[in-house]
N, C-alpha and C positions, 0 to 999 in steps of 0.2 A: 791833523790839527783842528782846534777848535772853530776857526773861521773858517776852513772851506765850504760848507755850506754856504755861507754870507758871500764870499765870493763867486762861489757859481752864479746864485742871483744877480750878482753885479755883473758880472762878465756875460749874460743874459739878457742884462738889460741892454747893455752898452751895442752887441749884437742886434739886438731887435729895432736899437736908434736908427743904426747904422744903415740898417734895410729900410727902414720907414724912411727916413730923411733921402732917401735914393743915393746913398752912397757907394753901394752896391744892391744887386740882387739878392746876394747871401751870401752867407759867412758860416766857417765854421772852427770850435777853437778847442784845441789839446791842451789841458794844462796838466805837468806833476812837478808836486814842492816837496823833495825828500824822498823824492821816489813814490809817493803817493799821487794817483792819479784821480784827477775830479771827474766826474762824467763829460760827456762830450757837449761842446753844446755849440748850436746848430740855430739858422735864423735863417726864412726866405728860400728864394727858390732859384735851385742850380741851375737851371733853364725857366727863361722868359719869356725869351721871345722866341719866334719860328726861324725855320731855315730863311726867311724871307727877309729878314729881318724884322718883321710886325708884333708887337707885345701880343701873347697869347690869351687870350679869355682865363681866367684864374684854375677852372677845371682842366685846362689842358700843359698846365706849368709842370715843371718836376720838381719839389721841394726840396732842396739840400737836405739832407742825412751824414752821420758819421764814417758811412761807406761811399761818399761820392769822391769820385777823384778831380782834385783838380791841379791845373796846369802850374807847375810850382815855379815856371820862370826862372830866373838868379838863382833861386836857392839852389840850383843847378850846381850852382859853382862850388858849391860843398862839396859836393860829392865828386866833383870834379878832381877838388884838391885832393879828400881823399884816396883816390884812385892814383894821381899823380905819384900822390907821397908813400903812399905802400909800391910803387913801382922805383921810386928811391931808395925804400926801405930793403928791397929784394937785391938790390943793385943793379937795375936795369938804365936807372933814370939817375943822372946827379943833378942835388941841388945847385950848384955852385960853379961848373962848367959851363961852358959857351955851350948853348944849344947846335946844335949838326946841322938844322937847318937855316937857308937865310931868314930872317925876321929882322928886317929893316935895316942893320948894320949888325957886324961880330960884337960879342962880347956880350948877349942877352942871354941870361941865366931863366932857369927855373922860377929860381927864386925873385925875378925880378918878375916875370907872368906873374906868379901867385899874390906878387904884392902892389900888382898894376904901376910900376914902375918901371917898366922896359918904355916907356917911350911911343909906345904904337899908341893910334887913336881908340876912341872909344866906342867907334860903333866901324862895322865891313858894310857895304853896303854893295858888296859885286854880284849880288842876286837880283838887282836892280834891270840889269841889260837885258839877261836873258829872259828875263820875265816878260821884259817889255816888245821881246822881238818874238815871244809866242817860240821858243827854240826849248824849252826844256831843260833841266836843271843836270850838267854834267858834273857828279861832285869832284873827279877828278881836275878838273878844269877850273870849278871855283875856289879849292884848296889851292891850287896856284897862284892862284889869284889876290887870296887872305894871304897868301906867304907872300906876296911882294908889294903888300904895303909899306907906305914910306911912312917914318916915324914923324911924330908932331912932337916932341922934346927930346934933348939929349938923353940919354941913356943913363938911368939912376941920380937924376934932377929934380921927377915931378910924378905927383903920386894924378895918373888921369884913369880911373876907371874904366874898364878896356874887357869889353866882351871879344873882341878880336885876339884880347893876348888869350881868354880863355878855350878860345877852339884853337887859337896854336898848342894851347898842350895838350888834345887830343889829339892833334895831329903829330907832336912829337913823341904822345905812348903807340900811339898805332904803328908808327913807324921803327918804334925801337922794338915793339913786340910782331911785330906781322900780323898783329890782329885788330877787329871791327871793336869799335868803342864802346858800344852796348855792351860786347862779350865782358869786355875789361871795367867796366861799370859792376856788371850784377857780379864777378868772378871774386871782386875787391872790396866791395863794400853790402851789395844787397844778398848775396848769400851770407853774409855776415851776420843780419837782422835775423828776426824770425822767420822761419821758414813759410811763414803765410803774407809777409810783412807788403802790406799795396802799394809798393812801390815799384813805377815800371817805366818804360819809356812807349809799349806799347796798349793805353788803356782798353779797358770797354767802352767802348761811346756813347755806350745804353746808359753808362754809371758814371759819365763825364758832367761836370760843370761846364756849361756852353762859354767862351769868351767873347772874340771879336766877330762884327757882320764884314764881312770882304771881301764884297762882289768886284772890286777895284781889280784884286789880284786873282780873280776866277775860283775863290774858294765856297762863298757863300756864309754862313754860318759858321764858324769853328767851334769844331766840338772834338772832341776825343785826340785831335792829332794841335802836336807843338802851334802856339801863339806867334811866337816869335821866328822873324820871315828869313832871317838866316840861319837858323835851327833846320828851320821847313825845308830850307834850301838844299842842306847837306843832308837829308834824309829823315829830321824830325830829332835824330838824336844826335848831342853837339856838346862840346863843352861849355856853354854860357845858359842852352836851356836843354829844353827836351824832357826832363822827368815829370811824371805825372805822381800823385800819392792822394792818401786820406789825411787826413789829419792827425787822427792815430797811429798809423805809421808813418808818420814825419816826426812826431811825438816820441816813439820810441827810436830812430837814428838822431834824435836831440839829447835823450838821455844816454844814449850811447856816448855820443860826445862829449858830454858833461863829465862822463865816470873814466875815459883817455882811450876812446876808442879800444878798448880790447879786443886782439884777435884781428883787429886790422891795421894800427901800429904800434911800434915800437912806441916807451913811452918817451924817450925823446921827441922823437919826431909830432905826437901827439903833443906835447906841451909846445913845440915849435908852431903850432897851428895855434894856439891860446895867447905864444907872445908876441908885442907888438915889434913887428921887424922894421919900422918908419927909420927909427930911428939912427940905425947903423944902415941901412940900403940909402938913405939919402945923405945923411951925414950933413956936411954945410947947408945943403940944398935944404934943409927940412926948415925950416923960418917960412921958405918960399914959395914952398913943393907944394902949397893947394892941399895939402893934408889937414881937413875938418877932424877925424878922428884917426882914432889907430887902426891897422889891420895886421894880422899876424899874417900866417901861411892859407889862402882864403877865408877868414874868416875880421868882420868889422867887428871893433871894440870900440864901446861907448858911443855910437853914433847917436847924439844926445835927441834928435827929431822924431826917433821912436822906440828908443830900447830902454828909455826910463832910467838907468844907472851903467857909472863909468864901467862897472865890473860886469856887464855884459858882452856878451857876444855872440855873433850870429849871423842871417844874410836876409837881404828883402826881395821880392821878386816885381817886378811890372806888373802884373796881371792883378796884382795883390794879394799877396801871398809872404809868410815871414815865417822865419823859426829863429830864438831867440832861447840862447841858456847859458845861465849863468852858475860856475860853480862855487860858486864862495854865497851864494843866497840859496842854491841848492833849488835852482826852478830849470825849468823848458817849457817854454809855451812856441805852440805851435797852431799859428792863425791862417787862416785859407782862406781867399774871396775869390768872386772873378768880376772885380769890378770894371772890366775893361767889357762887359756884357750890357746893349749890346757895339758900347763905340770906347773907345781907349783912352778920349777927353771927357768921359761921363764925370767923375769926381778924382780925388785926391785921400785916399786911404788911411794917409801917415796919422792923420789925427787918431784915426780909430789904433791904427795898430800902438800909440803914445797910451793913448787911454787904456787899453788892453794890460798896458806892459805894468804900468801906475796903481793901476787896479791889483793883479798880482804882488806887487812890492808893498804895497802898503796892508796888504794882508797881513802880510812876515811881521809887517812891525808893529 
């Protein structure tokens, strides 16, 4: 279309703000409208600062590029879902069944995990202890642990966003299949992509966007391995984080999504991740349920703080990190920062990823 051009400039500039104003380090943005894809574009630098935490002298930075991976956070939970729901789709996994395991009291579905509606809190924090007594991370022992959380609302009341209910569905494919979650990641969704597609849970570090300094918890620098400290805890790969990607390849399992996941599900199931399930899982409860937007089968609809229009949908990550597509406008934009580089109170991203998404939509029109 005739304005792409005009909008790569803009989506360019808005990048280059974003680094100057210290919003982040750098940024880097995927966009295709109709299947046409703009060039990459890329602002600042992937690494900063030193292993020490000390800002580098400018000759010693790594500059973001289109092949740098960074730590995708939440968007995790995409492919999470997807993974879950091709395992429903096979009949391993039911949507609508009491889960086999305890998760805070009987009667928590699939479908209430994927809609953050089971009732469990929003963050685990049992990687806390053993950190602190220098004892080492047993993931059998801290899976026990995220299973015997006690829930903070009744069960299909209250929509509370819930990285805890997301590593319980890995923990409930692992257990229905006998197998490591990475396997069931790259077997269900990432061999799906293109066969070069940079998406992984194990990066190069040489080719990482650095995150957080966290000499607190004996890491140092993070770079290459998961942000997020119960991720880290269960091994780096987890259902709420763990993937690392380019932009480009987050760009194209955006498009993917956008056209009903072919080849990894059914198109029921695919349109069941597009609709919003608020409404019948909460039922009376929804007036009261703390439901700012919709969410389907993992995935937020119309989260009006940065997706620009109702008819989006998508995920955001912590670190700052977002993928955002819409099929009825016929876009994916796919934004990567590592604003949490080199501290995690440094700035507040949503404005850039508003401005990104705004920019995009008023192209269309």
């Amino acid at each position: 279309m005739a304005a792409l051009p005009e909008l790569h400039a803009g989506l360019q500039r808005l990048l280059d703000s974003a680094v100057a104003d210290g919003i982040t380090p750098s940024a880097v943005c995927a966009v295709a409208v109709d299947g046409e894809r703009l060039p990459v574009i890329t602002a600042g630098d992937g690494v900063r600062f030193g292993p020490d935490g000390v800002e580098l002298p400018e000759g010693q930075r790594t500059a973001a590029d289109a092949g740098t991976y960074y730590d995708l956070a939440s968007v995790t939970k995409v492919f999470t879902a997807v993974t879950a729901l091709a395992l429903v789709d096979g009949g391993v996994l039911a949507l609508d069944s009491p889960v086999p395991v305890p998760v805070g009291r009987s009667g928590v579905t699939l479908r209430h995990l994927l809609t953050h509606t089971s009732g469990l809190p929003g963050i685990w924090e049992g990687w806390r202890a053993p950190l602190a007594a220098g004892a080492g991370f047993d993931r059998g022992a801290l899976l026990a642990d995220l299973l015997a959380l006690e829930p903070v609302h009744p069960l299909g009341t209250r929509f509370e966003y819930s990285c805890a209910g997301f590593n319980t569905i890995m923990v409930l494919a692992e257990q229905a299949t006998g197998r490591p979650w990475p396997e069931l990641v790259a077997e269900h969704v990432l061999s799906r992509l293109a066969p070069d597609a940079a998406l992984t849970f194990v990066p190069d570090p040489g080719r990482s966007a650095a995150t957080e300094y966290q000499p607190g918890h004996g890491r140092g620098m993070v770079r290459g391995t998961v942000h997020d400290e119960a991720a880290w805890s269960l091994g780096g790969a987890s259902g709420n984080a763990g993937l690392f990607g380019t932009a480009p390849a987050l760009l194209d399992f955006g498009e993917a999504l956008r056209s009903g996941l072919p080849g990894m599900l059914s198109p029921t199931t695919a349109d069941a991740m597009w609709t919003d399930q608020l409404p019948a899982v909460l039922g009376a409860s929804l007036p009261t349920s703390g439901a700012e937007y919709g969410h389907g089968l993992g995935l937020r609809i119309g989260q009006a703080a940065w997706m620009g229009s109702p008819t989006a949908r998508g995920h955001n990550g912590f670190t700052g990190t977002s993928l955002l597509v819409d099929r009825d406008a016929g876009i994916s934009i796919a934004l990567l920062s590592n604003r949490v580089h080199p501290r995690r109170e440094l700035s507040d991203v949503q404005p850039v990823r508003l401005a990104v998404s705004r920019a995009v939509y008023s192209a269309l029109s």
